[in-house]
N, CA and C of each residue as an Amber inpcrd file, in Angstrom:
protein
   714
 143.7880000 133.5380000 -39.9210000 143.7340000 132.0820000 -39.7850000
 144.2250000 131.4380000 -41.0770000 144.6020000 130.2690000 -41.0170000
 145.8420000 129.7710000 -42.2240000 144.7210000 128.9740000 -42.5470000
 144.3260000 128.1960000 -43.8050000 143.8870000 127.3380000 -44.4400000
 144.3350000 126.4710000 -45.5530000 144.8950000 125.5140000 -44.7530000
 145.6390000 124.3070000 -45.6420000 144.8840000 123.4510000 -46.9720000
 144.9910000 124.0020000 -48.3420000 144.5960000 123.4020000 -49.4460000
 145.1690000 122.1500000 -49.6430000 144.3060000 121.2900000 -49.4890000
 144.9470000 119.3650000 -50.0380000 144.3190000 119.2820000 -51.4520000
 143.8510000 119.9470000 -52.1670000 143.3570000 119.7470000 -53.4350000
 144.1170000 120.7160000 -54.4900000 144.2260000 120.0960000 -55.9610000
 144.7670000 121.0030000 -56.9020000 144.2270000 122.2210000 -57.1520000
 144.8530000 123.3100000 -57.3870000 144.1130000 124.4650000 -57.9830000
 143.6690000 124.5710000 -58.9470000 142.3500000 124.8150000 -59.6060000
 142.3630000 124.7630000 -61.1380000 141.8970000 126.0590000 -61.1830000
 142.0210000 127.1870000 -60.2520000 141.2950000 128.2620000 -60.5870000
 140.7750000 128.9410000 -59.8950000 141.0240000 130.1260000 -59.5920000
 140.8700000 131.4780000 -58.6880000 140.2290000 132.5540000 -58.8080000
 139.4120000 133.4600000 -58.1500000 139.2370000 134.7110000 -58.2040000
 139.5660000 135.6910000 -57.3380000 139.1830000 137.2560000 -57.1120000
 139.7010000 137.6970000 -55.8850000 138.0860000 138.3370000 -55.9690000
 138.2900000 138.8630000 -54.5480000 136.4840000 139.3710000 -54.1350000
 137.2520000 140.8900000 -53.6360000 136.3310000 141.3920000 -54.3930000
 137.0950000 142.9690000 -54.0030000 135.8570000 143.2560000 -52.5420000
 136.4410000 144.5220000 -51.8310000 135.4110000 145.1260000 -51.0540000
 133.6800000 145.4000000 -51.0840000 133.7600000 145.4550000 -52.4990000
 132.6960000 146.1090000 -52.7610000 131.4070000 145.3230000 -53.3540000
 132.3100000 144.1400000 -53.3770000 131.8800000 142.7660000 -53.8310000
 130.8650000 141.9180000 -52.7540000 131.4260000 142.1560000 -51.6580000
 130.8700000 141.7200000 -50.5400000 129.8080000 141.4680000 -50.0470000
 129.4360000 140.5910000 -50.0770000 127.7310000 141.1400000 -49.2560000
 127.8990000 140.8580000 -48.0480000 126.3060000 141.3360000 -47.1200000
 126.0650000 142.0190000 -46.0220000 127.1400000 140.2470000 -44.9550000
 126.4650000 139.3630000 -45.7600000 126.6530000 138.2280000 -44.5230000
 127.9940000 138.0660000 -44.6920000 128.8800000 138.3240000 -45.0860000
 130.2790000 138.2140000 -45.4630000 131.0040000 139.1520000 -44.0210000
 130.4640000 140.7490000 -44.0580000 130.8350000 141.4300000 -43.6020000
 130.5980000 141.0610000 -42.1500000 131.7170000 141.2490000 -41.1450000
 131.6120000 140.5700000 -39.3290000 130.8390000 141.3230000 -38.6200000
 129.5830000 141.2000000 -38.3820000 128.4780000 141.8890000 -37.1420000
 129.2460000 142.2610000 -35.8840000 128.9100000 143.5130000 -35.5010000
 129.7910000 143.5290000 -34.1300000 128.8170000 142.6030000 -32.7910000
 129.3970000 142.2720000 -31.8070000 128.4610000 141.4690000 -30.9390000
 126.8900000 142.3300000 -30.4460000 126.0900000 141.5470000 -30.5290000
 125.2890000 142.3990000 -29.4960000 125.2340000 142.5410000 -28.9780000
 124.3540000 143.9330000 -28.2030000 125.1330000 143.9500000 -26.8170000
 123.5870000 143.1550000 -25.7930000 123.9780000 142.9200000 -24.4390000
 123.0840000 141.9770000 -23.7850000 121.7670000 142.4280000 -24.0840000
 120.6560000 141.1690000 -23.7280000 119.0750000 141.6130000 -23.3970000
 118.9670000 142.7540000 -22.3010000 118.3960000 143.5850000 -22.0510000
 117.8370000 144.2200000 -20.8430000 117.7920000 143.3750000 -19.5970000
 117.1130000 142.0020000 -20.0770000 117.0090000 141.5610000 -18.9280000
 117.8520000 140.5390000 -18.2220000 119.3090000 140.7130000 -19.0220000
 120.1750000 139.9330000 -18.7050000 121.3470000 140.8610000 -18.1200000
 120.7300000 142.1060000 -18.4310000 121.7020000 142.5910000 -17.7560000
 121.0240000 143.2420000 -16.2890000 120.0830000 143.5170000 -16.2150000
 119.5150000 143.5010000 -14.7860000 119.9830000 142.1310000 -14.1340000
 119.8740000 140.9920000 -14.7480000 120.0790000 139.8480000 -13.9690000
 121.4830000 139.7800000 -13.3000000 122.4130000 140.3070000 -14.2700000
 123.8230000 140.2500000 -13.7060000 123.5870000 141.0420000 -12.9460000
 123.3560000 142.3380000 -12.5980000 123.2870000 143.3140000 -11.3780000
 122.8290000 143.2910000  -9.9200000 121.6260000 142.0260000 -10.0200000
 121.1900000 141.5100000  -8.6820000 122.4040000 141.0230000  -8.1220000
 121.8680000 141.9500000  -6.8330000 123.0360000 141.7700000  -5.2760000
 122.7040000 140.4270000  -4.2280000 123.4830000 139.3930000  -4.4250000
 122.9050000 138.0570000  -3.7690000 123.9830000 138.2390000  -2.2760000
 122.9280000 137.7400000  -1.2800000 123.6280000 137.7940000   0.2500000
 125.2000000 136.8140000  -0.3510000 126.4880000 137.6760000   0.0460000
 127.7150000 136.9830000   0.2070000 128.8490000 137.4480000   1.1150000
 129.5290000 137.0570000   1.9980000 130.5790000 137.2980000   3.3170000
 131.3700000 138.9450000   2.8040000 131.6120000 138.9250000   1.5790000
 131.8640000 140.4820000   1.3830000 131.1590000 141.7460000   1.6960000
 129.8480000 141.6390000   1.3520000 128.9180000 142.5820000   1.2860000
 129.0240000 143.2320000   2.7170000 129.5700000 144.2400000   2.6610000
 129.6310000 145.4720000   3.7590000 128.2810000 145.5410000   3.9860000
 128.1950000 145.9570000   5.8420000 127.3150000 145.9720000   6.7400000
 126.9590000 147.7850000   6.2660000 125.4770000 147.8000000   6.2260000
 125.2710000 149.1490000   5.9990000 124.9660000 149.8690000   7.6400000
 125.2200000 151.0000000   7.5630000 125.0490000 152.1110000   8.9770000
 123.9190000 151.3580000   9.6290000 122.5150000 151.4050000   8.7810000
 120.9140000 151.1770000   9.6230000 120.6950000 149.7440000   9.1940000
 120.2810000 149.1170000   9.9630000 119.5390000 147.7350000   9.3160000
 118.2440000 147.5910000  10.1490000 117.2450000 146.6600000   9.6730000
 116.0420000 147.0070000  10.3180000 116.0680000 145.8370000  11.5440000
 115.2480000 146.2260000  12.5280000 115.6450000 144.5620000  13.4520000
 114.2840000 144.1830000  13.7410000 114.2630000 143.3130000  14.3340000
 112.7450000 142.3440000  15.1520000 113.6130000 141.3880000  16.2750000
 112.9410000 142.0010000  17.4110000 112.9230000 141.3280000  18.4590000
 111.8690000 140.2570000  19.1190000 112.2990000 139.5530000  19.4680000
 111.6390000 138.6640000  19.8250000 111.3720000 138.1730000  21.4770000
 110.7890000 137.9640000  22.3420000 110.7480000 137.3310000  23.8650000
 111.1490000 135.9410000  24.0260000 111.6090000 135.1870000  24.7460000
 111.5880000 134.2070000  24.7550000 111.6250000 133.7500000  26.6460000
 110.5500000 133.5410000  27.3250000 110.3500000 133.1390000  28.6510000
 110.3380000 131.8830000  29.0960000 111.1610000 130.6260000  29.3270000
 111.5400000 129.5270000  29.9670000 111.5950000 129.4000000  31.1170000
 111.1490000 128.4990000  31.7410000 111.2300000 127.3670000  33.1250000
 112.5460000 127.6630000  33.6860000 113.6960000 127.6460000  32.7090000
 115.0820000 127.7020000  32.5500000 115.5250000 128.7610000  33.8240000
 115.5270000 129.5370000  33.4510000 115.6320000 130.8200000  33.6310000
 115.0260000 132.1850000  34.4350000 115.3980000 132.6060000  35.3630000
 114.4020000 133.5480000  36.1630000 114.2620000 135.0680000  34.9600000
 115.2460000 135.3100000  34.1510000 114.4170000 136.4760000  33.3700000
 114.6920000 135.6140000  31.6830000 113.9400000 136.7120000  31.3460000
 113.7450000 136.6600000  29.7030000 115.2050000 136.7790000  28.8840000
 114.8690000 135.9840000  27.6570000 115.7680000 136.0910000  26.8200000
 115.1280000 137.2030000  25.5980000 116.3360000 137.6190000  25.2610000
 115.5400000 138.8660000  23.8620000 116.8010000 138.2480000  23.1100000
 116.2080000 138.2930000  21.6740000 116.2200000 137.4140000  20.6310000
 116.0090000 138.6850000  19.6200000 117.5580000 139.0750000  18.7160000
 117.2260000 140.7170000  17.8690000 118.1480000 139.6840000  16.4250000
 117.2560000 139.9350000  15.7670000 117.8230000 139.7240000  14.1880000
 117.8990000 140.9970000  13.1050000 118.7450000 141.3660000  12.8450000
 118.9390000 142.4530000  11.8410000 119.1780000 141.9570000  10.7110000
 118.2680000 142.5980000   9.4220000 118.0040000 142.8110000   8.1130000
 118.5810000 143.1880000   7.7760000 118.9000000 142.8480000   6.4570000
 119.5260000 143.9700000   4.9830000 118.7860000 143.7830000   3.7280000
 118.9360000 144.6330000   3.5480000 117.9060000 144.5450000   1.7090000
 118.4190000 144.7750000   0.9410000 118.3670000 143.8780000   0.2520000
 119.0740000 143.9290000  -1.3360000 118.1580000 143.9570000  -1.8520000
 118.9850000 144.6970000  -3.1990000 118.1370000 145.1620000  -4.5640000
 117.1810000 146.2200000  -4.1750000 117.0510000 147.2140000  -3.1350000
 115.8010000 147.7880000  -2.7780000 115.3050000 148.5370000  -4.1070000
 114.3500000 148.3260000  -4.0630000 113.4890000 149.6080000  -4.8630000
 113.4270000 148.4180000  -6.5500000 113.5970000 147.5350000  -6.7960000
 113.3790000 146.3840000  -7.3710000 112.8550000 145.6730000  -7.5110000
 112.3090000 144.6510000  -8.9250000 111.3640000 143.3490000  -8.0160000
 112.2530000 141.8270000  -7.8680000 113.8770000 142.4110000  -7.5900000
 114.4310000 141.3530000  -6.7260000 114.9100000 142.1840000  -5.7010000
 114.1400000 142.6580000  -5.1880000 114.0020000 142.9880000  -3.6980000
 113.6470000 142.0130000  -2.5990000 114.4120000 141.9770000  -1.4540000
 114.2370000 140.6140000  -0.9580000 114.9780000 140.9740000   0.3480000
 114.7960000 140.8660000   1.8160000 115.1030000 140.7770000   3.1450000
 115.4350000 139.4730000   3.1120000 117.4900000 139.6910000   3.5290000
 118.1730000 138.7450000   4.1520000 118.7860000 138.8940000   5.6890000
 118.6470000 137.7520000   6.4530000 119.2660000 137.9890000   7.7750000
 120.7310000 138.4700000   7.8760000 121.1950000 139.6230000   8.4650000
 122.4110000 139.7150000   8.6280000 122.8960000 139.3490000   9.5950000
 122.8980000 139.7420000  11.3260000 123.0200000 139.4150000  12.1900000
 122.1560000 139.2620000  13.4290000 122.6650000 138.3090000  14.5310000
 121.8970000 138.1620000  14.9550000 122.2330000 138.6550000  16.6640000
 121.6490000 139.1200000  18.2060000 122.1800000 139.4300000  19.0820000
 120.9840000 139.0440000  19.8260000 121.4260000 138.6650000  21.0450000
 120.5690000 137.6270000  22.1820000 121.4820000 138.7200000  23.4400000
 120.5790000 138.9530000  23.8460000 120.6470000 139.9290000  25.4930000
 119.5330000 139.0580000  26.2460000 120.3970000 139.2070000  27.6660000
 119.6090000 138.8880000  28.9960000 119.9960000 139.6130000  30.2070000
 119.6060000 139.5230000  31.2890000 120.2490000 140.1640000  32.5440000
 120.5800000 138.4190000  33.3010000 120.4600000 137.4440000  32.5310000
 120.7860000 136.3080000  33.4020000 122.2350000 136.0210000  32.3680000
 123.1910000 136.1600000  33.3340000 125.2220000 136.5990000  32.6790000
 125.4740000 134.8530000  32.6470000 124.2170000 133.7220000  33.2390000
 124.7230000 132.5440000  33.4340000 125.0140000 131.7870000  32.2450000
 124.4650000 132.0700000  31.2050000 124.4480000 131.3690000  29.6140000
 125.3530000 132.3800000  28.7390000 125.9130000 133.6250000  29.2670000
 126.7310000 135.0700000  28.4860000 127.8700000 134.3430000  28.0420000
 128.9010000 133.0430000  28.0060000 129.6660000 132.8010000  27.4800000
 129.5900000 131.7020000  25.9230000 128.6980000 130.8900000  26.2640000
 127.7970000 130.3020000  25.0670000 127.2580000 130.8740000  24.0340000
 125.9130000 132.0470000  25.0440000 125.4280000 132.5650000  24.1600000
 126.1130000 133.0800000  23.3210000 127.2140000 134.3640000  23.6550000
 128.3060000 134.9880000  22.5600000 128.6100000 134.5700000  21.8220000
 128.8850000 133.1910000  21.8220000 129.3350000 132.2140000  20.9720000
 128.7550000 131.8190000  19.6600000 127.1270000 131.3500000  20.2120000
 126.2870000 131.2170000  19.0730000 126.1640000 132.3950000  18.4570000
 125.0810000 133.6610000  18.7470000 125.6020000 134.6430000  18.3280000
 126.5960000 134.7140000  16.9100000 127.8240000 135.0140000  17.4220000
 128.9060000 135.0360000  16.4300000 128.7560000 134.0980000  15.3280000
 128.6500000 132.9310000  16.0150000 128.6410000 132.0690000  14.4160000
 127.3970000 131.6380000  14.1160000 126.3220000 132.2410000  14.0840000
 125.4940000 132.3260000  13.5300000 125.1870000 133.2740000  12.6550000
 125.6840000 134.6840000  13.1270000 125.5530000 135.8050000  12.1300000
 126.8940000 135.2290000  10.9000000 127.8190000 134.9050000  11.3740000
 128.7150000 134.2930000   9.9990000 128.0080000 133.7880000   9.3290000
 127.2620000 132.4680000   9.3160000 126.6080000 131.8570000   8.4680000
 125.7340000 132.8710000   7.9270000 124.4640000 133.8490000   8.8000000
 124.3030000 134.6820000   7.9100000 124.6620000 135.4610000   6.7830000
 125.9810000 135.5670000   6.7410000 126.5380000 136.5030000   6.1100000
 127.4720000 135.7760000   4.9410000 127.1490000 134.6600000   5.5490000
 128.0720000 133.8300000   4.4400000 127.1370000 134.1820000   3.2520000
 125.9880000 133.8730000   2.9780000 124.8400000 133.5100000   2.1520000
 124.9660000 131.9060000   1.7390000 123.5200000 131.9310000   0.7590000
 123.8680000 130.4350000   0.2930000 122.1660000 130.0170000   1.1240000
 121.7550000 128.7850000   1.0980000 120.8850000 128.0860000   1.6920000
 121.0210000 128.1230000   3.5480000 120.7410000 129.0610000   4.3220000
 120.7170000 128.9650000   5.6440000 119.8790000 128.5320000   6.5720000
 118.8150000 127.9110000   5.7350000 117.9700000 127.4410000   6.6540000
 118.2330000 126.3100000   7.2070000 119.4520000 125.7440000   7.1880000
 119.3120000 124.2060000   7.5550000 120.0130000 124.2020000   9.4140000
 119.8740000 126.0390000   9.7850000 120.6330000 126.5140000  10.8780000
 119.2370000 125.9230000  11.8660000 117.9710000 126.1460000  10.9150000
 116.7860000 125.7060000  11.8800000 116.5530000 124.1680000  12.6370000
 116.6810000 123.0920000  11.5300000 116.8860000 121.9740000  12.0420000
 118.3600000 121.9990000  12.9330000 119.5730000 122.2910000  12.6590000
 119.9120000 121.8050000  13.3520000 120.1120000 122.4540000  15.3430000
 119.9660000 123.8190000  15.3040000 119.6420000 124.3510000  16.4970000
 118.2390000 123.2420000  17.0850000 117.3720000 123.0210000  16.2280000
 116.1580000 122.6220000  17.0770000 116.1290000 121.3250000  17.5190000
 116.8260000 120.3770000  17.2740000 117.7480000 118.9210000  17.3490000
 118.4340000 119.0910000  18.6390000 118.9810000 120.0810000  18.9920000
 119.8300000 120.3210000  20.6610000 118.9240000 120.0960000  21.5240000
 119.1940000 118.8800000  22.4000000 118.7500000 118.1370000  23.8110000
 119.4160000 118.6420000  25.2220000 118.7110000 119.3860000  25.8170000
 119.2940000 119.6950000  27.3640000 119.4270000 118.2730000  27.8690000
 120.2440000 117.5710000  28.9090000 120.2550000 116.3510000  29.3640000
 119.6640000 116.5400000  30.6000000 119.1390000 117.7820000  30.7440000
 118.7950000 117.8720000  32.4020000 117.2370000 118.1250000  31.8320000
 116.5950000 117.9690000  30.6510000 115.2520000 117.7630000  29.8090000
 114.8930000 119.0530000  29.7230000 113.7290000 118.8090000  28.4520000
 113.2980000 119.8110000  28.4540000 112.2730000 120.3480000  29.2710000
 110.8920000 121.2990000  28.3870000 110.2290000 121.7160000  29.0190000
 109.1310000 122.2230000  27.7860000 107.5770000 122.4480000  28.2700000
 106.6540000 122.7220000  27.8950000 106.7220000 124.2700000  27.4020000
 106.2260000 124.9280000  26.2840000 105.9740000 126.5740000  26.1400000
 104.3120000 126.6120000  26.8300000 104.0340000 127.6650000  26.5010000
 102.7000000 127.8700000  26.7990000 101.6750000 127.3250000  25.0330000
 100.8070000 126.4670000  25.8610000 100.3120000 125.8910000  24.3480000
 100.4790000 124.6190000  24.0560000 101.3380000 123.8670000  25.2820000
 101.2980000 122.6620000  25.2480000 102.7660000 122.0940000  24.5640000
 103.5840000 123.3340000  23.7730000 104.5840000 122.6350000  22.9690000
 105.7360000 122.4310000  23.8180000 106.2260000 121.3440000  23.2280000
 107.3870000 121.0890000  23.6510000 108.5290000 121.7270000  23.5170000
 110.0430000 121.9600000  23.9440000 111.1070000 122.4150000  23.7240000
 111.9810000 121.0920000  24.4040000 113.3000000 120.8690000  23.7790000
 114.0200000 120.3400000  24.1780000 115.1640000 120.6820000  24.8340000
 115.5000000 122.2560000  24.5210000 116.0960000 123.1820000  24.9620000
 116.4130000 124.3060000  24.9970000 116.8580000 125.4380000  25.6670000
 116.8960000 126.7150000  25.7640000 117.6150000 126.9810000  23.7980000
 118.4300000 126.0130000  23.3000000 118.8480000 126.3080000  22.2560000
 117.8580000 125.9490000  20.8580000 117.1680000 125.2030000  21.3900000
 116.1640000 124.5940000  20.0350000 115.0600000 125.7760000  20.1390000
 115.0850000 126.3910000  21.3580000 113.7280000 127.5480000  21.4920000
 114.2230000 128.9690000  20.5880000 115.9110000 129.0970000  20.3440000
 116.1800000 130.1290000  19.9050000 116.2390000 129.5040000  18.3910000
 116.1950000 127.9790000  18.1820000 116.1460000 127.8250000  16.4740000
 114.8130000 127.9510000  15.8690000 113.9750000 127.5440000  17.0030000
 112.4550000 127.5650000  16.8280000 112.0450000 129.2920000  16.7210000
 113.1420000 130.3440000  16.7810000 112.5040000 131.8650000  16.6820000
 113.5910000 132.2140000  15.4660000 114.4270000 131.6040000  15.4180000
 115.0480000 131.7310000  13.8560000 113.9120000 131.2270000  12.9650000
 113.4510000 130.1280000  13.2360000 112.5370000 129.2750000  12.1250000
 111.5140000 130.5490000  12.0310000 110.7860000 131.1320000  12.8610000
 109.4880000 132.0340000  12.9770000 110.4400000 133.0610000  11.8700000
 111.4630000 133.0170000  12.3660000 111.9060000 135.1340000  11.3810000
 111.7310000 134.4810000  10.0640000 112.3880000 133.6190000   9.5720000
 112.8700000 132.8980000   8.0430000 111.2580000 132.7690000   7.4870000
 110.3870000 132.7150000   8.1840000 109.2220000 132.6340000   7.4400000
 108.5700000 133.6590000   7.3090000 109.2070000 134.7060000   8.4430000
 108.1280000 136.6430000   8.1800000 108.6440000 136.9450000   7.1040000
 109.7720000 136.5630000   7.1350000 110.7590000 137.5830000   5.8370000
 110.6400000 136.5820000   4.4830000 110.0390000 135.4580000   4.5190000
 109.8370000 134.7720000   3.2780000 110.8860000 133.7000000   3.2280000
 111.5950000 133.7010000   3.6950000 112.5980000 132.5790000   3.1260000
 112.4810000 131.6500000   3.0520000 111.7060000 131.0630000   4.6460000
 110.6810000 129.6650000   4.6300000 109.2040000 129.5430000   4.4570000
 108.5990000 129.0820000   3.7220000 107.0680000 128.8980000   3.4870000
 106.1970000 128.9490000   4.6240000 105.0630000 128.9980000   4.7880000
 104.0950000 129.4540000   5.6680000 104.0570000 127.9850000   6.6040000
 103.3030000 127.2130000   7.4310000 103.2920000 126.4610000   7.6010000
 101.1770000 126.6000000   7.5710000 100.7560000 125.6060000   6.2860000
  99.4060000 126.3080000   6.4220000  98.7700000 124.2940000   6.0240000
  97.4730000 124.3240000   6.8120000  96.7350000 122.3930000   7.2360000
  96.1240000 122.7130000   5.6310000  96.1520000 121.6420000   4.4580000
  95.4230000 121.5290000   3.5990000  94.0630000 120.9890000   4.0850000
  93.3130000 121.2900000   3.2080000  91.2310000 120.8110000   3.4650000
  91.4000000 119.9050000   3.9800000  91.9340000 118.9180000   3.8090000
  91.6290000 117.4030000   4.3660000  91.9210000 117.5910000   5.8990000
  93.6280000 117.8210000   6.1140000  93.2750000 118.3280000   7.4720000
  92.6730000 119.0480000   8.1670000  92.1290000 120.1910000   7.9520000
  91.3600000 120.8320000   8.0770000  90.3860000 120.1140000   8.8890000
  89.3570000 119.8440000   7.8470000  88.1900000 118.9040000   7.9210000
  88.5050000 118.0190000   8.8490000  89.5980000 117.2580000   9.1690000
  89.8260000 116.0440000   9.7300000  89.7970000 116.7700000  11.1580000
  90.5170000 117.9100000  11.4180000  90.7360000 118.1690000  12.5290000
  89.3060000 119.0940000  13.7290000  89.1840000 119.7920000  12.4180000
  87.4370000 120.0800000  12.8970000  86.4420000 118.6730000  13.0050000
  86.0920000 117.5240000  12.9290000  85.5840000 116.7920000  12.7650000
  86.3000000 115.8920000  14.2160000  87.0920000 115.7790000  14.8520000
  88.0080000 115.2350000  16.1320000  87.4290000 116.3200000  16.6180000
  87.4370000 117.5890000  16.2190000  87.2190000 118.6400000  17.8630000
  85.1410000 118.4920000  18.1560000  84.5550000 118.5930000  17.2090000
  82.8070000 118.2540000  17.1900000  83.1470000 116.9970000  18.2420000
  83.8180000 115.8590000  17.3110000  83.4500000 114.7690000  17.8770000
  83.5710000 114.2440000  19.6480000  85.2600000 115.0250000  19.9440000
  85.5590000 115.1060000  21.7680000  84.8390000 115.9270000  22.4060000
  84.3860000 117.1830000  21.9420000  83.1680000 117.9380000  22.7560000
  82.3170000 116.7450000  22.6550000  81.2150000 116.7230000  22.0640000
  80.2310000 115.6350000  22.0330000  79.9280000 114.2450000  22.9820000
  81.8230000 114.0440000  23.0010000  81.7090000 112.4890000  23.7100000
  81.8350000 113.0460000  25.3830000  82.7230000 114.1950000  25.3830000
  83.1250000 114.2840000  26.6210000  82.9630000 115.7790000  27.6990000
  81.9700000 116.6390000  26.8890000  81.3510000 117.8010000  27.2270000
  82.3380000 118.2720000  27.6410000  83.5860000 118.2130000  27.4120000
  84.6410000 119.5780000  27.6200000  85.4140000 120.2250000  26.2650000
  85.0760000 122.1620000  26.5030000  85.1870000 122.0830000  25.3140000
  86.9660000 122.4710000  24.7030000  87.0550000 122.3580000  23.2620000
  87.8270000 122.2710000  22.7810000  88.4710000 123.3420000  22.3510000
  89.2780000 124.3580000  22.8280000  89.3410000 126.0940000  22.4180000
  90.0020000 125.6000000  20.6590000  89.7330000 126.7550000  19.8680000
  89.7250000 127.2280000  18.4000000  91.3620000 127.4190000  18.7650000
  91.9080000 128.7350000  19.6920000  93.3240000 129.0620000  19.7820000
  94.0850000 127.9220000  20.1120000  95.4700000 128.3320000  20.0780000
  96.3950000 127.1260000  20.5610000  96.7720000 127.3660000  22.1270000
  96.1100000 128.0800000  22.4680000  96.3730000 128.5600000  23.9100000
  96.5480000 127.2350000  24.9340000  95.3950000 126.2580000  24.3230000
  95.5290000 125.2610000  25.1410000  95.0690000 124.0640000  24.8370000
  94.7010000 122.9690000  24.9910000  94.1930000 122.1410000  24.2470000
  93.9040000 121.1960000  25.6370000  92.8910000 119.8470000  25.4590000
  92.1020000 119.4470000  26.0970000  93.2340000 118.4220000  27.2460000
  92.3480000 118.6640000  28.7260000  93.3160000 117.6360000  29.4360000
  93.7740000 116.5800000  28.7480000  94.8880000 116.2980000  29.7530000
  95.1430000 114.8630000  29.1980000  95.5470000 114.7510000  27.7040000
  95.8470000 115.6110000  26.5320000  96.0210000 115.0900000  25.4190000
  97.6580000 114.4210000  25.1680000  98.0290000 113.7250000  24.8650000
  99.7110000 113.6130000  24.6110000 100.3730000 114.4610000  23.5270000
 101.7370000 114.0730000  23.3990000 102.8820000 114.7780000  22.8780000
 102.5260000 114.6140000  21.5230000 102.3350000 115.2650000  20.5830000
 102.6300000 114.9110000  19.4250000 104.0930000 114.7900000  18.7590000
 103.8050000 113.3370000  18.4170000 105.9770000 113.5350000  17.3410000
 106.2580000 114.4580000  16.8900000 105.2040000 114.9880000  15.8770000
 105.3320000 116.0400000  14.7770000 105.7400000 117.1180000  14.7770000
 104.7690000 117.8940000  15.6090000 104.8910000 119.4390000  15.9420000
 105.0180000 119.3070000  17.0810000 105.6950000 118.3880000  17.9180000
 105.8110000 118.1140000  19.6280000 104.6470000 119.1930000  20.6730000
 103.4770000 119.2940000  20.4740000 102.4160000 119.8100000  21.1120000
 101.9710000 118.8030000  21.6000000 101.5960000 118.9960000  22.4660000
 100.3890000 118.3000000  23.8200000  98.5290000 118.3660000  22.9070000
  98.8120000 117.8740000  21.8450000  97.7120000 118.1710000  21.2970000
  97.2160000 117.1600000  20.4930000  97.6590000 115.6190000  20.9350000
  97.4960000 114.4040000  20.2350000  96.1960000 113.8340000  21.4360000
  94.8570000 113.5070000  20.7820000  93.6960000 113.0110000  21.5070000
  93.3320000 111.6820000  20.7740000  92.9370000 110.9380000  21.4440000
  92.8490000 109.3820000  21.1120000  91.1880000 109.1660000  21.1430000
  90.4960000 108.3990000  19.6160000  89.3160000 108.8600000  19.6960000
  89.0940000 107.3820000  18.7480000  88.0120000 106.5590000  19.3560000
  87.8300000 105.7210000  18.5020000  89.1780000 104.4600000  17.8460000
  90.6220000 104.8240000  19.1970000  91.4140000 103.8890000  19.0130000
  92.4870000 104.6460000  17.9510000  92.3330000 106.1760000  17.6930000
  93.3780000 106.3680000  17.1300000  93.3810000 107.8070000  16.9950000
  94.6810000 108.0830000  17.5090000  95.2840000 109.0540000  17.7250000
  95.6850000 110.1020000  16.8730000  95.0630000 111.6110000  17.3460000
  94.8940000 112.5320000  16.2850000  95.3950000 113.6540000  17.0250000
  96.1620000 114.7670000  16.3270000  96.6880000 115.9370000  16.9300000
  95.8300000 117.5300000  16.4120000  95.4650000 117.8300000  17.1650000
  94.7200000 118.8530000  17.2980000  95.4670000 120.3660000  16.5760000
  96.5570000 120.2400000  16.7210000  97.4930000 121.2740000  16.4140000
  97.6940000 120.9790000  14.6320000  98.6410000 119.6430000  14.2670000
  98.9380000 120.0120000  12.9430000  98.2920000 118.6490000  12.0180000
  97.0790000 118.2310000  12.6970000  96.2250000 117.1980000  11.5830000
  97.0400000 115.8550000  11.3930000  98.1590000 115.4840000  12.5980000
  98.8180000 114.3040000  12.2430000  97.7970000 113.3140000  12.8670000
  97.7950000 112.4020000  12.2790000  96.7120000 111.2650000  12.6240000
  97.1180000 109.5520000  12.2170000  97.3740000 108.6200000  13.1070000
  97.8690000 107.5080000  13.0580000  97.3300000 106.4310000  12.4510000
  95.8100000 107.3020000  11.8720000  94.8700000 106.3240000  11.1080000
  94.9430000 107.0510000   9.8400000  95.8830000 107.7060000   9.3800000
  96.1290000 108.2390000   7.9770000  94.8090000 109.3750000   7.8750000
């Protein structure tokens, strides 16, 4: 490197080798932390990453009004980083079988570009809202439990949503104390007023209750002029 003197010289020395001290002399780089170089090595889900021979799957049922047989609902795993503690189950693909061939040109469809997005990586959960947003125009229909579906396609985003949360990706869906309390305190109180009782499971919930917005369950009961859902603690009186 050149260094341009703008000042007079009045006077020089030379620095021999031996002259040198330590901070003079150029450190070679260090080489990374340990734990920066594990960090570079984590394998993040991306469209390259070759499909391995075995992947693990979970099937799922899915039985509709829709339909005279069942839908099966198979998501296959891959694991990265195994044997690590960035070890972590990502969705790779996904495959929907039926013996009803009437939805086999659609379905294929989704299918396919859904496992793309899998495989793309990146943030995929936003595949849940928008599958579960799809409106049949010929309406929906009730599950067992009172919930609602809007369609044969929001029922298969609603079993994407279930996998994304076994495997961690989406958070639990769990009532803090208050609801809690709030919601045990509505079920005492409608036994009490109306001697029918209130089951603990979601199997079913009390005649007559309405739709809830929220978690669209049949599990909204009106008590004292205001309306409370039995299922996820939504309540119109805060």
């Amino acid at each position: 490197m050149t260094i341009r003197i703008s000042n007079k010289i009045t006077g020089f020395s030379v620095v021999r080798p031996e002259d040198a001290t330590p901070a003079d002399v150029a450190r070679p780089a260090e080489p990374p932390a340990a734990s920066e170089r594990e960090k570079a090595k984590v394998i993040q889900m991306h469209e390259k990453l070759e499909r391995p021979d075995t992947l693990r799957g979970t099937t799922y049922k899915i039985k509709t009004p829709l339909t005279e047989h069942a839908l099966y609902v198979t998501i296959n795993d891959i694991v990265l980083n195994p044997g690590t503690e960035h070890e972590h189950y990502r969705p790779f693909e996904i495959f929907i079988n039926s013996k009803n061939m009437e939805h086999f040109q659609w379905i294929v469809a989704l299918t396919r570009i859904v496992s793309a997005v899998f495989r793309k990586g990146g943030d995929i959960t936003f595949l849940v809202e928008e599958l579960k947003a799809v409106f049949d125009p010929r309406g929906g229909y009730f599950k067992k439990g009172g919930r609602y579906m809007p369609s044969l396609v929001a029922e298969i985003g609603d079993v994407i949503e279930q996998h994304l949360r076994y495997i961690g990706m989406l958070p639990d869906r769990e009532l803090d104390a208050r609801q809690l309390k709030l919601i045990e305190e509505k079920r005492s109180e409608f036994e009490a007023r109306t001697g029918q009782s209130s089951p603990e499971s979601d199997a079913t919930y009390p005649d007559g209750a309405q739709l809830c917005y929220k978690c669209s369950t049949k599990a909204m009961i009106l008590m004292d002029g205001c309306l409370t859902c039995l299922n996820c603690g939504e309540s119109k009186c805060g």
